[in-house]
C-alpha positions in Angstrom: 11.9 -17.5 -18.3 14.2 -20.7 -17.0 11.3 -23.1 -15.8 13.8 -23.5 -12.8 13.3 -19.9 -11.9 10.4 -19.2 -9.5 7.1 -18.1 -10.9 6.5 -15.9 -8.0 8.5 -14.4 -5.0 6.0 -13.8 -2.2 8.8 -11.0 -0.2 8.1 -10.8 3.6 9.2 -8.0 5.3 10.5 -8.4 8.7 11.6 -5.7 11.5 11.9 -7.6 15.4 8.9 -9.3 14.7 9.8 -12.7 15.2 5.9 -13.6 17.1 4.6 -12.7 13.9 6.9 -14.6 11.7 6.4 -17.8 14.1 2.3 -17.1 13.7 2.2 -16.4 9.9 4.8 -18.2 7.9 3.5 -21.5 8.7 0.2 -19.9 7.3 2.1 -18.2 4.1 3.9 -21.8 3.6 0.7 -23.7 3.8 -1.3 -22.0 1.5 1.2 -21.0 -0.9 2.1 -24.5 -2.3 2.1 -23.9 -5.3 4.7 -24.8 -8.4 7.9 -22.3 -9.0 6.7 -19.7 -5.9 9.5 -19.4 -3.3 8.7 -17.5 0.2 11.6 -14.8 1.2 12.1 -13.2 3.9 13.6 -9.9 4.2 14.8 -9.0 7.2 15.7 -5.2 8.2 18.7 -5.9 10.6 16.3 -7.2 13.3 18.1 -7.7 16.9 15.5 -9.9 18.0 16.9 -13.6 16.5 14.2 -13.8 13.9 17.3 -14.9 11.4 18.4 -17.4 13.3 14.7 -18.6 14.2 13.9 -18.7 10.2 17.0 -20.9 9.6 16.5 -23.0 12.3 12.7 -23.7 11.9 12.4 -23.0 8.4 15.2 -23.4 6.2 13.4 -23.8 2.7 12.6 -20.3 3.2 15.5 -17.9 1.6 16.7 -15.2 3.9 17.8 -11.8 2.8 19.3 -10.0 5.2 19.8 -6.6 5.0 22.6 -4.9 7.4 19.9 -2.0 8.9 16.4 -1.2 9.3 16.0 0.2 5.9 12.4 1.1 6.3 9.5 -0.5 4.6 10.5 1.2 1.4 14.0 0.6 1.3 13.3 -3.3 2.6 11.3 -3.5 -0.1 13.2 -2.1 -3.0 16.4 -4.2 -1.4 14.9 -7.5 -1.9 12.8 -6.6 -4.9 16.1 -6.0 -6.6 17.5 -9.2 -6.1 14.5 -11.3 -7.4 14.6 -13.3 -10.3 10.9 -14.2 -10.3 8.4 -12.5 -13.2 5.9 -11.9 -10.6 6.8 -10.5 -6.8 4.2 -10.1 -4.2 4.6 -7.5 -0.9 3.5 -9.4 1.9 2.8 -7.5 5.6 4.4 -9.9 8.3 1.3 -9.9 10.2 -1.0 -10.7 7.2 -2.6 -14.3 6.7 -3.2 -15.2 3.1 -6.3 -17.6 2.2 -6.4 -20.8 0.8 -5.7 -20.4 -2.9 -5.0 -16.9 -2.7 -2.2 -17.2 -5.6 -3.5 -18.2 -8.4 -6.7 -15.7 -8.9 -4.2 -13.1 -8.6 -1.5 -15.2 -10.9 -4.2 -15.5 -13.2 -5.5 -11.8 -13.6 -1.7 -9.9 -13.6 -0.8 -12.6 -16.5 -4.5 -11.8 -18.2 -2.9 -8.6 -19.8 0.5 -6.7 -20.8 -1.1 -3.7 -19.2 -1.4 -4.5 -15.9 1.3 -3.2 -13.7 -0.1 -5.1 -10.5 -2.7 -6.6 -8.2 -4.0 -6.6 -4.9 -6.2 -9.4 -2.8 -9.5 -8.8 -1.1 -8.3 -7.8 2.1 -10.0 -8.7 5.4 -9.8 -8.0 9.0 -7.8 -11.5 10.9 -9.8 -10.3 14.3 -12.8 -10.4 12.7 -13.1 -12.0 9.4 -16.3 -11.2 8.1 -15.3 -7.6 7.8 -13.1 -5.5 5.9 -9.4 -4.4 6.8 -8.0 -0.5 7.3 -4.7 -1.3 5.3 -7.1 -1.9 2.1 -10.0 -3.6 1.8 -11.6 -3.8 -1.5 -8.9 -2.0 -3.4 -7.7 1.4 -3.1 -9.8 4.7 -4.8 -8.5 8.5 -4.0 -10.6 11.6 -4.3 -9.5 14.9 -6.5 -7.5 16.3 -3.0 -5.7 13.1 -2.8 -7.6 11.9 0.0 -7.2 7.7 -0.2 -10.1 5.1 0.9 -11.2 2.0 0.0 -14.3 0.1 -1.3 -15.0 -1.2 2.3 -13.2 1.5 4.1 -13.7 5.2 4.5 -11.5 6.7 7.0 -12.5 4.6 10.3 -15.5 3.3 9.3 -15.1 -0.7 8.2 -17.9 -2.5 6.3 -18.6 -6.1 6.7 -18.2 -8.2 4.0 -21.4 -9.2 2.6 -20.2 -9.8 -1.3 -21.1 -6.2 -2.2 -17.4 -5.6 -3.6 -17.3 -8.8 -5.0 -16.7 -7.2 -8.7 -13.0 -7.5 -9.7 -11.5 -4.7 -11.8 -10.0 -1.4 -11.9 -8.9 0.8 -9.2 -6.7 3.6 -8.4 -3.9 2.0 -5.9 -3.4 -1.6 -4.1 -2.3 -1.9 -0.6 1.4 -2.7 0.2 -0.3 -5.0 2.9 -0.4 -7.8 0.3 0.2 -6.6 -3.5 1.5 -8.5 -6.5 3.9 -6.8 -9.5 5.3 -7.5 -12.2 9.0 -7.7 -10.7 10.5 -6.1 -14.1 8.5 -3.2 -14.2 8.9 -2.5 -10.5 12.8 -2.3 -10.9 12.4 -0.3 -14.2 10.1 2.0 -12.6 12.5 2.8 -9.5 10.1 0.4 -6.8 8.9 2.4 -3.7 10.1 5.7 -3.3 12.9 6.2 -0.1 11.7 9.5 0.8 8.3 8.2 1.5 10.0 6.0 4.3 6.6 4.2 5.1 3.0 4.9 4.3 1.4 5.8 0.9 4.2 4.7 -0.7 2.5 2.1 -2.6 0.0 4.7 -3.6 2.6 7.0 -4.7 3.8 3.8 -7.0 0.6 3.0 -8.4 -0.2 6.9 -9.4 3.4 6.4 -11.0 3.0 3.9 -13.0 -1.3 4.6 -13.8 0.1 7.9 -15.3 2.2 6.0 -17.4 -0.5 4.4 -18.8 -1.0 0.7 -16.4 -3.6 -0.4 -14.5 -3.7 -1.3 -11.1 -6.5 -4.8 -10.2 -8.4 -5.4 -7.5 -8.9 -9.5 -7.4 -11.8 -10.5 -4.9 -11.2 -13.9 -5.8 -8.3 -13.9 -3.7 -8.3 -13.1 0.3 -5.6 -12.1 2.8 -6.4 -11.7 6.3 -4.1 -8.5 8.0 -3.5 -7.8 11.7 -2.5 -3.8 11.0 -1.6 -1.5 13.1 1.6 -4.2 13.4 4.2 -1.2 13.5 2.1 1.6 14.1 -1.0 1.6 15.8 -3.4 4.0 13.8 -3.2 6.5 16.6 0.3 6.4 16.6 1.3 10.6 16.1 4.1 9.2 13.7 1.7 7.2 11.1 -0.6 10.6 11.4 2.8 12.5 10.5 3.7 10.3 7.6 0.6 10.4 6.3 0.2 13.8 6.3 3.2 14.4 4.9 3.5 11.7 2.6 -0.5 12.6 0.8 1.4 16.0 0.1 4.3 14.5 -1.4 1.8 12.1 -3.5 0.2 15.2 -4.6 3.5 17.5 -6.1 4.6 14.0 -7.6 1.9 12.6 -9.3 -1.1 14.8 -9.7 -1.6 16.5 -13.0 -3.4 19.6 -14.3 -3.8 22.5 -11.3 -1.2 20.5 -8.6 -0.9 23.8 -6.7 -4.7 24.7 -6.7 -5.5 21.8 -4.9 -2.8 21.8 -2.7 -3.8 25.0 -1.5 -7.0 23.3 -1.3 -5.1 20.4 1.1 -3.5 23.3 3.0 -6.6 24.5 4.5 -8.4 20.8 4.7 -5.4 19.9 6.7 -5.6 22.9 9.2 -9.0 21.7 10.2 -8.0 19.0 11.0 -5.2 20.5 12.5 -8.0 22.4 14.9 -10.1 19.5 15.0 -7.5 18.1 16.8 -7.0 20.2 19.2 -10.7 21.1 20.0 -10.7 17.5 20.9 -7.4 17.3 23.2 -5.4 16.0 21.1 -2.3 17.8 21.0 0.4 15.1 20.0 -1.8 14.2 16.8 -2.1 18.1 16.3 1.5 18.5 16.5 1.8 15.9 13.9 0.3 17.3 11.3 2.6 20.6 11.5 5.9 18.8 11.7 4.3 17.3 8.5 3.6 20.3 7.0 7.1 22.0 7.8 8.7 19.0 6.5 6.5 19.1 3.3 7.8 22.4 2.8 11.6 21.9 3.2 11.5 18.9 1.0 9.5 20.6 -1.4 11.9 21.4 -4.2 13.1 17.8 -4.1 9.8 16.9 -4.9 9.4 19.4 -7.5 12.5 17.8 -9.1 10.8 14.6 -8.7 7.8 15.5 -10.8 9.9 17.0 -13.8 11.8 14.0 -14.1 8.7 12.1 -14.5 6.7 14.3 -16.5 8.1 13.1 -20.0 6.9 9.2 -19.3 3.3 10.6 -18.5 0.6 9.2 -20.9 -2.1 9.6 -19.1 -3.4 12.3 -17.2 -7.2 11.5 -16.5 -7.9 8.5 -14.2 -11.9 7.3 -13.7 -10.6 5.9 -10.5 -10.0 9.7 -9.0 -13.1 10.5 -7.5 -14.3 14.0 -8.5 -16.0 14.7 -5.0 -14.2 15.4 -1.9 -14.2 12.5 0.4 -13.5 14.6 3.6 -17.0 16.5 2.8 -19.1 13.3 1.9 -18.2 11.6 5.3 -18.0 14.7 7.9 -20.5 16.7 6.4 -23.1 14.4 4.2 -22.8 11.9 6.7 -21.8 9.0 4.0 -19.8 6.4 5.5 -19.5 3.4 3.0 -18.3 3.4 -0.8 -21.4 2.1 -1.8 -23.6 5.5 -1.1 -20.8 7.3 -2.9 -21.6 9.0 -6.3 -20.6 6.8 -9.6 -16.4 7.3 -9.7 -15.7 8.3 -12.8 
């Protein structure tokens, strides 16, 4: 690579959120200094003057402005595709990185040809001492396709108290703050537009395990995230994408007996379905059916999807899938960190 190309492209993605940019990118700046990283911004057709704020208040920082709100997905992939850099790393707009947060992670993605990306240790900015929703101590699934963290499982957040402090393998890193390997993102086909937003990173990191690369968690390295910074998690439309999405993850990516466990996921999701509206609440209830009828009509696109990936499949069998049922070990068992969960693998 020209030494005059940047190292690493740390990619902000903005949508009208110009307080966050004025909060976070002096943060960003400050404790990216490092040689051959540049800090982008790209912006999804915001209306609120966050362009003209960035060029006026920062202008070392390069601008890619994109004509509409292309989603977090399609931001992403737009940008990614224009970067030059060997190394790009998806940064939330509302996420504070820690001092010397580049270089553990510059340092482990370089360690190894095999290594399609890696992720921070990620921590709650409200409360620091504790771990963050978005995704914690890196990103495991369970065999219905169920996602959690070390740190998180569902709602429950741990406090950090060094107990995930071993780097190393996991199953998926969170789009909050994750670093790839910019060539193999493009080559891959990036984020995946019908995802939109949510799990799409997971979706990603399935692809590209299955083709035989591994996915790092780096504790070395911390990022402090707001969440909830375009939709809260109560919000009935981040329930609906996430329904949703976790059943397109599923027909994509999963191999052996997909449809066995999705009629597995069926029933799974209609308790929680009922659960929902035991408990009065009928817009999240709603939610999860306008998932599931969307699931169904996009279905055969999905189906597509998986044969076109099959042939570049390598790998079928992932230690990082946990072989219990996540849903069962918290509302039935009672478990409630990652720590009391059996061995994955």
């Amino acid at each position: 690579m020209n030494q005059n190309q940047p190292l690493v492209s740390v990619i902000i993605l903005n949508w009208n959120t110009l307080d966050l940019l004025a909060k976070f990118v002096p943060v960003v700046k400050q404790n990216s200094a490092l040689p051959r990283v540049e800090i982008v911004v790209a912006d999804n057709g915001s209306t609120d003057d966050s362009v003209q704020w960035l060029q006026q208040h920062h202008p070392d920082i390069r601008i890619i402005a994109l004509e509409k709100n292309c989603g977090f997905v399609g931001g992403y992939n737009e940008a990614i595709a224009q970067m030059t850099s060997e190394y790009t790393v998806l940064l939330n707009s509302d996420a504070a990185p820690g001092k010397g947060w580049l270089q553990p992670l510059i340092d482990a993605i370089s360690d190894d040809a095999n290594i399609a990306a890696v992720v921070p240790k990620i921590k709650d900015y409200s409360n620091p001492t504790r771990f963050e929703y978005a995704g914690a101590g890196g990103g495991f699934i369970d065999r219905f396709g169920y996602p959690f963290c070390r740190g998180r499982i569902f709602d429950v957040l741990e406090e950090d108290n060094g107990q995930y402090n071993a780097g190393g393998k996991i199953f998926w890193g969170s789009g909050a703050a994750l670093m790839v390997k910019t060539d193999l993102y493009n080559r891959t086909g990036g984020l995946d537009y019908d995802f939109f937003a949510h799990m799409e990173e997971i979706d990603w990191c399935w692809r590209v395990k299955n083709m035989g690369f591994e996915i790092i968690y780096v504790p070395q390295s911390e990022v402090f995230h707001v969440g909830g910074g375009t939709l809260p998690q109560s919000s009935p439309r981040k329930n609906y994408l996430n329904f949703r999405n976790n059943l397109f993850l599923l027909v994509k990516n999963k191999q052996g007996a997909y449809v066995l466990t999705l009629f597995c996921r069926m029933l799974l999701d209609g308790i929680a379905l009922l659960r929902n509206l035991a408990g009065g609440e009928f817009a999240m209830a709603k939610s999860i059916l306008l998932a599931h009828c969307d699931f169904y009509r996009q279905l055969p696109l999905f189906i597509r999807k998986r044969k076109v990936l099959q042939p570049s499949v390598t790998k079928k069998r992932h230690a990082e899938i946990y072989k219990g049922s996540i849903v069962f070990d918290f509302f039935v068992r009672g478990i409630r960190y990652f720590s009391s969960l059996t061995t994955i693998r």
